[in-house]
C-alpha positions in Angstrom: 157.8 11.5 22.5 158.7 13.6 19.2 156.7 16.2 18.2 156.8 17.8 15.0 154.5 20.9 14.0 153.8 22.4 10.8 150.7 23.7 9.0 148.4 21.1 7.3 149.0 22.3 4.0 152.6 21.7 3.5 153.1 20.4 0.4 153.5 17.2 -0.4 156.6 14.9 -0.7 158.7 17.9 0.0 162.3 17.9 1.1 161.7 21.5 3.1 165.4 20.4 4.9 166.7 20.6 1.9 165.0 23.4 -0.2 164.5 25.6 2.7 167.0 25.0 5.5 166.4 27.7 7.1 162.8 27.3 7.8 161.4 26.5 11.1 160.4 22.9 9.9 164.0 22.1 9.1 164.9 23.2 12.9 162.7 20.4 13.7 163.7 17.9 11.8 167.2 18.8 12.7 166.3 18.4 16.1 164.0 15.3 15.8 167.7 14.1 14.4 169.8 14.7 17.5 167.0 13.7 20.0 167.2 10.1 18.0 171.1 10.2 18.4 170.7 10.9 21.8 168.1 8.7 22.9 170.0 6.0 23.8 173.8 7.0 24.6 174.7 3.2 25.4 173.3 2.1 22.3 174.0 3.1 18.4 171.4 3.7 16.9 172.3 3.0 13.4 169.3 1.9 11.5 165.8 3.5 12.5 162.5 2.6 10.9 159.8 4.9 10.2 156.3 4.0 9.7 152.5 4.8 10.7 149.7 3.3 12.1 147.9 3.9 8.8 148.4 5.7 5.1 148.7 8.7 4.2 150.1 10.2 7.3 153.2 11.6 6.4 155.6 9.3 6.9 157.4 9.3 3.9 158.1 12.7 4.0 159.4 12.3 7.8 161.9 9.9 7.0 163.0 11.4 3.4 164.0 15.0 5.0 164.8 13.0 8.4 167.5 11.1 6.1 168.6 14.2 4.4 169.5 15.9 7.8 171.6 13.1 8.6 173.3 13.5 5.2 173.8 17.0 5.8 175.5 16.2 9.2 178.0 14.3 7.4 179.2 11.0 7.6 177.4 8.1 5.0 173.6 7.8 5.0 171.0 5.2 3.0 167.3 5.8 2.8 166.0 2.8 2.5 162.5 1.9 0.6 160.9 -1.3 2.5 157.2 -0.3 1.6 156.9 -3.2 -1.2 153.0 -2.6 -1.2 153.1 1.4 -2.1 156.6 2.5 -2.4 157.0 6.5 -3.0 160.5 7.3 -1.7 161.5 7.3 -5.5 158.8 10.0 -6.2 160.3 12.3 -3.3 163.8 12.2 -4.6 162.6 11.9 -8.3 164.2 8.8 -9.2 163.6 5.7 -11.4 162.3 2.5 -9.8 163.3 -0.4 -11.8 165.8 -1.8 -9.8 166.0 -1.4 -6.0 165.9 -3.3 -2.9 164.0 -6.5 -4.2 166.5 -6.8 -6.4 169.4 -6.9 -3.6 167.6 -9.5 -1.3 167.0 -11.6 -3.7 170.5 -11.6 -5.3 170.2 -10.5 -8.2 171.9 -7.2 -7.9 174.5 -5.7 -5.7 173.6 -3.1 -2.9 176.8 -0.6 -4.9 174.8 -1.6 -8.4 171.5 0.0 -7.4 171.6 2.8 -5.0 171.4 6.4 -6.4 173.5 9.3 -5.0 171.4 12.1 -4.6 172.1 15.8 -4.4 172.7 15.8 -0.3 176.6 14.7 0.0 176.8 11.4 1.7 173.2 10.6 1.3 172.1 7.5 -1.1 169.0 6.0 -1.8 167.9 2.5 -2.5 164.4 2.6 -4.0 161.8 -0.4 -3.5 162.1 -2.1 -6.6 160.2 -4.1 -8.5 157.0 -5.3 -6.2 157.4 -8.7 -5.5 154.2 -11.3 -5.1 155.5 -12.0 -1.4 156.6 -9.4 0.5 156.4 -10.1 4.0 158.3 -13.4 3.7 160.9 -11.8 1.4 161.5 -8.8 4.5 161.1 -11.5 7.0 163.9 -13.9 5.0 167.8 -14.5 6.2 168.7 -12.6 2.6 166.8 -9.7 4.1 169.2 -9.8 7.3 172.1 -10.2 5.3 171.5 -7.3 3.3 171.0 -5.1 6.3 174.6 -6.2 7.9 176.2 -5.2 4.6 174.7 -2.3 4.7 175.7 -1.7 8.3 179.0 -2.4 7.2 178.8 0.5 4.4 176.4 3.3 6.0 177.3 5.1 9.2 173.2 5.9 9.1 170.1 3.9 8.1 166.9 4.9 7.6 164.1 2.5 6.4 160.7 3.7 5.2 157.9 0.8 5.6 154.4 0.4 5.3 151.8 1.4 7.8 151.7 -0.9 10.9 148.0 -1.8 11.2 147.3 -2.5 7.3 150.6 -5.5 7.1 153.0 -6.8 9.0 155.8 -5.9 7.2 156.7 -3.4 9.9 156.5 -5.1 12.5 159.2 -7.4 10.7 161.7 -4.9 10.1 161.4 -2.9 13.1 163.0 -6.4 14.8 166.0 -5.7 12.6 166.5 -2.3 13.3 168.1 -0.3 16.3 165.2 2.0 16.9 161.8 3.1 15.7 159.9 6.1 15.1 156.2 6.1 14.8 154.6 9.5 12.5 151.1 10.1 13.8 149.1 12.9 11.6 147.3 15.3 14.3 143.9 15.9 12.2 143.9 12.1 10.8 145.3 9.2 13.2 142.9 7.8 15.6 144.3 7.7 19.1 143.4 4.1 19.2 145.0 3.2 16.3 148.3 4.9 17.7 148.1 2.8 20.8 147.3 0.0 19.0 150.5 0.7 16.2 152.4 1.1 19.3 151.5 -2.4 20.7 152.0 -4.2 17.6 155.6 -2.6 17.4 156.3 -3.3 21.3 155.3 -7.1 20.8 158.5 -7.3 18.5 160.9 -6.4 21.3 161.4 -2.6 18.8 162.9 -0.2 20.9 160.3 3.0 20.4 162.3 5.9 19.8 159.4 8.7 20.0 156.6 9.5 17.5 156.4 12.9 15.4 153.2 14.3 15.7 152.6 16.1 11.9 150.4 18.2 10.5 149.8 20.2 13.6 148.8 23.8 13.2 151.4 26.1 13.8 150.8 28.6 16.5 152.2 31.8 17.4 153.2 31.1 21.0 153.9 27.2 20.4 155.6 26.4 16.7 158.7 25.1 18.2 159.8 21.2 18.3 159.3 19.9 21.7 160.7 16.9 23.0 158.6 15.2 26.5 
């Protein structure tokens, strides 16, 4: 299991990796980073998928400065928006949302024509898009799969941000396209069955569960460190 601990009151939607490197949250997203390298030596672990049992634990934020340690690493990375209920990645990085990933699947744009280059060298992000009446079906489509071996083809890293796992199942759809998944569980908000019960829904899919990154988990003085178990 991950586990990542920071003080509740972190603000939101910040990329700490990236505007304080320093700091003893971007150690431990740096190491969540090479744990998810290294969980698997026999496998590559190319495109991981983030997500949550329910909203508003966090997960965004995981993946967005998650994805901006693997851009800082080096080598090409895409963030990728899949939450077509509630997307936000577009407010972390402070980007425009008219065009994104809908777009892409459904042909009407090219993956080049819509990503934005951010800030982070190698890093690009493909927003959500304009929110489409169907999205389940439209993740869940051979356009969907097609998209995601370009992108293999272009990206040395992918990381996909999707909605929580017990309110759809749009997760549970993408996590059997990607390599590996990572559930965020908030510390003072998830319910431990609704963990288990995220985890289940995930398993059924065949997913291969990386870990899960425990947030919002007051810091203490003898125990503010990342640990991996």
């Amino acid at each position: 299991m991950f586990r990542k601990s920071h003080k509740s009151n972190d603000k939101k939607r910040s990329l700490v990796v990236r505007d304080q490197p320093r700091s003893p949250i971007s150690e431990q997203f740096r190491t969540i980073r090479t744990n998810i390298q290294f969980s698997s030596v026999d496998e590559n672990m190319q495109v991981i998928m983030t997500t949550s049992s329910g909203p508003t634990e966090g997960k965004t934020t995981v993946n967005s400065n998650l994805a901006v340690t693997m851009g800082q690493q080096g080598g090409n990375v895409l963030l990728i928006d899949a939450d077509m209920r509630k997307p936000s990645v577009h407010y972390t990085f402070r980007l425009p949302n008219h065009v994104g990933l809908t777009n892409v699947i459904t042909k009407q744009r090219e993956l080049q024509d819509v990503t934005h280059s951010t800030d982070i060298e190698g890093l690009d992000v493909l927003t959500c898009g304009p929110l489409p009446p169907n999205p389940s079906e439209l993740l869940g489509s051979q356009k969907m799969k097609d998209f995601l071996m370009e992108a293999r083809q272009e990206y040395d890293h992918i990381v996909i941000d999707t909605p929580p796992v017990l309110a759809v199942t749009d997760a549970q759809i993408v996590a059997g396209l990607s390599d590996g998944v990572v559930l965020v569980v908030d510390s003072g908000h998830t319910e431990k069955e609704d963990a288990r019960k995220a985890t289940e829904l995930l398993n059924h899919t065949n997913a291969k569960m990386l870990g899960a990154v425990l947030n919002s988990q007051e810091r203490k003085a003898s125990n503010y460190m990342y640990y991996y178990g």
